[in-house]
C-alpha positions in Angstrom: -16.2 -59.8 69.8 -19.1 -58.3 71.8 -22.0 -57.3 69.3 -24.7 -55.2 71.5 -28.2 -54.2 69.5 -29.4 -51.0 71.5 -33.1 -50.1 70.8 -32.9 -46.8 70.3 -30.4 -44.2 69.6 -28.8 -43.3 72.9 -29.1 -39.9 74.5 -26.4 -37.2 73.2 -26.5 -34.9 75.9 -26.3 -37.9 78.7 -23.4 -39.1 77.0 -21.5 -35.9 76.7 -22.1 -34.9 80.3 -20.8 -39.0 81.2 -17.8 -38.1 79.4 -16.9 -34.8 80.7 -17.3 -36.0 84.0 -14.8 -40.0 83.3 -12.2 -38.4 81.1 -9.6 -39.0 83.7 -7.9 -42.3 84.3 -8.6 -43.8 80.8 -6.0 -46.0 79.0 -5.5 -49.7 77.8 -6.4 -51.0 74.5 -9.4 -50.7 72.5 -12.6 -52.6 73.4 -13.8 -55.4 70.8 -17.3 -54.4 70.9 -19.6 -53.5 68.2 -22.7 -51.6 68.8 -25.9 -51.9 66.3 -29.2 -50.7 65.6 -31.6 -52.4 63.6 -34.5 -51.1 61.5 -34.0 -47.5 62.0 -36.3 -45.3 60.2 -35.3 -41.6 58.5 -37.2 -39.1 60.8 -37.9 -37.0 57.6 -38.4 -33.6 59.6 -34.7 -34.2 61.5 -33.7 -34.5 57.9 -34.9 -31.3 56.6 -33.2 -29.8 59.2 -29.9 -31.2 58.3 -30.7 -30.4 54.8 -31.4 -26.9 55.3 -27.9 -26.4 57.8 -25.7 -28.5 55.8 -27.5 -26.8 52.0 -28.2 -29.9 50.5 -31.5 -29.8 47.9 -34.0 -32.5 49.3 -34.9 -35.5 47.6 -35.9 -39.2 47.2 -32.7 -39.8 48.8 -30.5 -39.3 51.6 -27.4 -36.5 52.0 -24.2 -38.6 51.6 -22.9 -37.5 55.1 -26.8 -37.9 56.6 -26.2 -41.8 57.7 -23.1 -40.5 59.9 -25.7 -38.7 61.7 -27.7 -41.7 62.6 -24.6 -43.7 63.5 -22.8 -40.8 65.6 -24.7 -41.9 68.4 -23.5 -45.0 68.7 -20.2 -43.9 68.2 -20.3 -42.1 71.2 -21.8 -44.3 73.2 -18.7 -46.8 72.6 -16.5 -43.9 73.2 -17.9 -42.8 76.4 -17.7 -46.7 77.9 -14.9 -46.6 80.4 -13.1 -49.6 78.3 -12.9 -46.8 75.7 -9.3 -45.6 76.3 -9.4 -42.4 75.4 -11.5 -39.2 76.9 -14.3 -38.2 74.4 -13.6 -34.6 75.4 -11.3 -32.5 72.9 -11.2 -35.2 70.7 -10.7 -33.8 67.1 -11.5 -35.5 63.8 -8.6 -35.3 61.3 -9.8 -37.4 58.7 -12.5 -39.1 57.2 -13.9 -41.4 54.7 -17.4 -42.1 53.0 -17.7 -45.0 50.7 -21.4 -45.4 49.4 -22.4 -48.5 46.9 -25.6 -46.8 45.9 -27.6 -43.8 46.8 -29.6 -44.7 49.9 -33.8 -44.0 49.6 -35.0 -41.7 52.8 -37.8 -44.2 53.0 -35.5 -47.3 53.8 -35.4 -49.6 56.8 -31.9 -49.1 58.2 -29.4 -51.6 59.7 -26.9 -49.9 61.6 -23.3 -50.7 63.4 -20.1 -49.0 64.5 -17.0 -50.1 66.2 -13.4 -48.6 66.6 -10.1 -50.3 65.3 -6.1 -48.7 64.5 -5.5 -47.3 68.0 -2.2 -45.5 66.5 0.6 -43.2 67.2 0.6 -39.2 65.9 3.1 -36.7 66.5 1.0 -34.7 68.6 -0.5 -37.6 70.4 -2.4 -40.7 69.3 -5.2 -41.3 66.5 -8.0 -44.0 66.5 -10.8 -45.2 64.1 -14.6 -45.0 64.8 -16.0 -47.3 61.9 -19.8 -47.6 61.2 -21.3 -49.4 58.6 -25.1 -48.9 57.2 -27.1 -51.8 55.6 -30.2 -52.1 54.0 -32.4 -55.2 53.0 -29.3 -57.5 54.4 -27.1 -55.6 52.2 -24.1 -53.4 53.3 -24.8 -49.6 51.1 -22.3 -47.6 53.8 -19.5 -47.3 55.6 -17.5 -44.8 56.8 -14.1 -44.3 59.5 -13.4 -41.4 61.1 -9.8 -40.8 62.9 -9.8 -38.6 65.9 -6.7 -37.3 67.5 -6.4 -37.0 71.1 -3.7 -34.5 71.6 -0.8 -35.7 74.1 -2.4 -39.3 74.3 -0.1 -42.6 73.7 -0.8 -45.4 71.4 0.0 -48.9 72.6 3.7 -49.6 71.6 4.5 -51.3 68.8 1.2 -50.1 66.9 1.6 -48.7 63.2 1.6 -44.9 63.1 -1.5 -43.1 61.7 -2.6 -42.2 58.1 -4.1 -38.6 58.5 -3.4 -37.1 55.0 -5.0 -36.7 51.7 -3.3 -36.1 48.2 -5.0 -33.5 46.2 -3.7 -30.9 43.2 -3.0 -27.7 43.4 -7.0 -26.0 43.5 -5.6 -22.5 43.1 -9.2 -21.2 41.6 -11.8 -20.9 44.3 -15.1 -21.9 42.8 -17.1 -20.8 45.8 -17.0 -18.0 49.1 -18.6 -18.6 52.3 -19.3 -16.5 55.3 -19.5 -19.0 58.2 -20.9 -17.3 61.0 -20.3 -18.0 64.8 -22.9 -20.0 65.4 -22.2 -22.8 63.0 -21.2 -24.6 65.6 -24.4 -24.7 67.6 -26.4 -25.1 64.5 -24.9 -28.2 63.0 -24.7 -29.7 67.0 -28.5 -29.2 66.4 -29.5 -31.4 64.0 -26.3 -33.7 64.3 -26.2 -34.2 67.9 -23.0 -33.5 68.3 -22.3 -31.1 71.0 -18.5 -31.3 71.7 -17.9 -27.8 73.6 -14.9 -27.3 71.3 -17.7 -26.6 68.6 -20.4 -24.3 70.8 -18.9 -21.3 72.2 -15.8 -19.5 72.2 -15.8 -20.1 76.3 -16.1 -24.0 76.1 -13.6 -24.2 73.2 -10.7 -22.3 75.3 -11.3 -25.0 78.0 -9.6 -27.5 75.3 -7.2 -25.3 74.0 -8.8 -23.2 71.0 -8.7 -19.7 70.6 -12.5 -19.8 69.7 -15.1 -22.3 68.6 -14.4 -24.4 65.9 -16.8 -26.2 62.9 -17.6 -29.7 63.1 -15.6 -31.5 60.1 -18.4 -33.3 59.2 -20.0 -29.8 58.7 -17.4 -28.8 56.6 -17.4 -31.9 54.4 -21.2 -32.0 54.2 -21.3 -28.3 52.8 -19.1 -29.1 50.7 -20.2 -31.9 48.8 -23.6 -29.9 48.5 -21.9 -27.6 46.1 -21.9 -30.5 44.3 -24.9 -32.0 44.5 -26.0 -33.7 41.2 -22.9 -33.8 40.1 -21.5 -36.9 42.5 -21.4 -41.0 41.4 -24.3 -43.3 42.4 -21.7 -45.4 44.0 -18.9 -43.1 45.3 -15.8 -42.6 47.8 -15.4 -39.1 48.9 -12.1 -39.2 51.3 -10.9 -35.8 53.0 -9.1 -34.6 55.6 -9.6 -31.7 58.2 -6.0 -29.7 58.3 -6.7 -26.9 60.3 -9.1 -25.6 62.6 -11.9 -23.7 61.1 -12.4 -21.1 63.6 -15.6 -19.1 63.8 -16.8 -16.8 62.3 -14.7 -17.1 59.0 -15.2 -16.8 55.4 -13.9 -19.6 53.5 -13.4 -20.5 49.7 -14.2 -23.8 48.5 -12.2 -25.3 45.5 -12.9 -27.6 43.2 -11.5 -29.2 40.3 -12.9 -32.6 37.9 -9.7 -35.4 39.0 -10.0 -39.2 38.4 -13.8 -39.7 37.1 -14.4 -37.4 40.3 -13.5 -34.0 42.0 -10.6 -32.9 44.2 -11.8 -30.5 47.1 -10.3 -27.6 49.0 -11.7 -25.7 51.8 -9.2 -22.4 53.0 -9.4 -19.3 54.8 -9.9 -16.5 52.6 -7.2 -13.6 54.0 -4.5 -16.6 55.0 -5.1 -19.4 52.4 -5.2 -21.7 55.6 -5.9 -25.1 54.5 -8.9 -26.6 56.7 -10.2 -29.2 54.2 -8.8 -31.4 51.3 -10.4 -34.1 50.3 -10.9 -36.3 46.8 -14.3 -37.6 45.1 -14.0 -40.7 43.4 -16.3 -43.4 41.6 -16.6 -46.4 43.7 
């Protein structure tokens, strides 16, 4: 294994131009490399920002979702690495999964690392983990995978196929309505960094194949759990997965329902009752 400690977070927009322009020719197996961060501080005006897109209350301590912000950009600087086998551009997340031991202070001293793992077969393509863990005082507090699908990609043969699915009940009575307008997209890729062109503008989504711009999962699943601030373990496991595209603009319902110590989640369309999240929270 190849651990690398960068000393700063690397530069979104240089990596998302790198990748746009060495998408073709990838392939192989996945890298063994880690990448890490050490010490990182909470810039506390980034996470105001955050906090004011995503409509979580500030506090003594961080957003749930808020540390996948500070380890996206490694993520994407392992993804964009020409060993990486698969092109960064269209890549959509399907699924993810937050497991927190304790709520994380905003004034903590951050140890931060990320690698990917289950390169894997789909049936539209092939699937593959970015993993990032989040320490503090030499203690692990966070960790999260997130499995993107690259449409029309192949998995090395002989790998397992993917896990993309959550199990949830039925959620038939919306607790929530929200009007996403058509610059979600470009807000969240604000204050997350992430500025896949599937998420900015109706023109750079049709490049990849959508009929218009799409939210960021982790978007979705932030606002969501926000509804419940207050309300969520100290140490917790909230596991969901993105179904469908949430096109913009859209007004959505969120569901909820009290499941397992926790809450069962449901994000649809309101006219078509298009599923674009599900997702479980669950004591840890």
């Amino acid at each position: 294994m190849a651990r690398t400690v960068l000393d700063a977070a690397p530069a979104l927009p240089a990596l998302f131009a790198r990748a746009a322009l060495t998408a073709r020719g990838r392939g192989g197996e996945l890298p063994d490399t880690r990448l890490a961060r050490t010490g990182v501080a909470v810039d506390p005006a980034a996470l105001a920002d955050y906090a004011q897109v995503c409509r979580f209350p500030l506090g003594d301590a961080l957003p749930l979702t808020f540390p996948h912000v500070l380890a996206f950009p490694l993520q994407v600087a392992l993804m964009t690495d020409r060993a990486f086998p698969l092109a960064l551009p269209g890549l959509v997340h399907v699924r993810n999964l937050i497991e927190a031991d304790r709520p994380i202070g905003v004034g903590e001293q951050l140890d931060l690392e990320v690698w990917a793992e289950r390169f894997a077969p789909h049936a539209r393509g092939a699937t593959v983990d970015l993993c990032a863990s989040v320490s503090a005082g030499g203690a692990e507090v966070w960790r999260s995978r997130s499995t993107y699908l690259a449409r029309g990609a192949s998995a090395p043969e002989g790998a397992p196929a993917s896990d993309v699915d959550v199990e949830v009940g039925a959620l038939d009575r919306p607790a929530a309505q929200w009007r996403v307008p058509d610059d979600a997209g470009r807000r969240y890729a604000k204050v997350s960094g992430d500025v896949n062109p599937i998420h900015l503008s109706g023109l750079t989504a049709k490049a990849f194949g959508f009929k218009r711009a799409i939210a960021h999962g982790m978007w979705v699943k932030a606002r969501a759990l926000a509804a419940l601030s207050g309300r969520l373990p100290d140490a917790v496991a909230v596991d969901v997965a993105f179904r469908k595209p949430l096109f913009l603009p859209s007004t959505v319902t969120l569901s909820t329902e009290q499941a397992g110590g926790g809450w069962d989640l449901a994000v649809r369309n309101v006219k078509s009752g298009t599923e674009h999240l599900i997702g479980t929270v669950r004591p840890a």
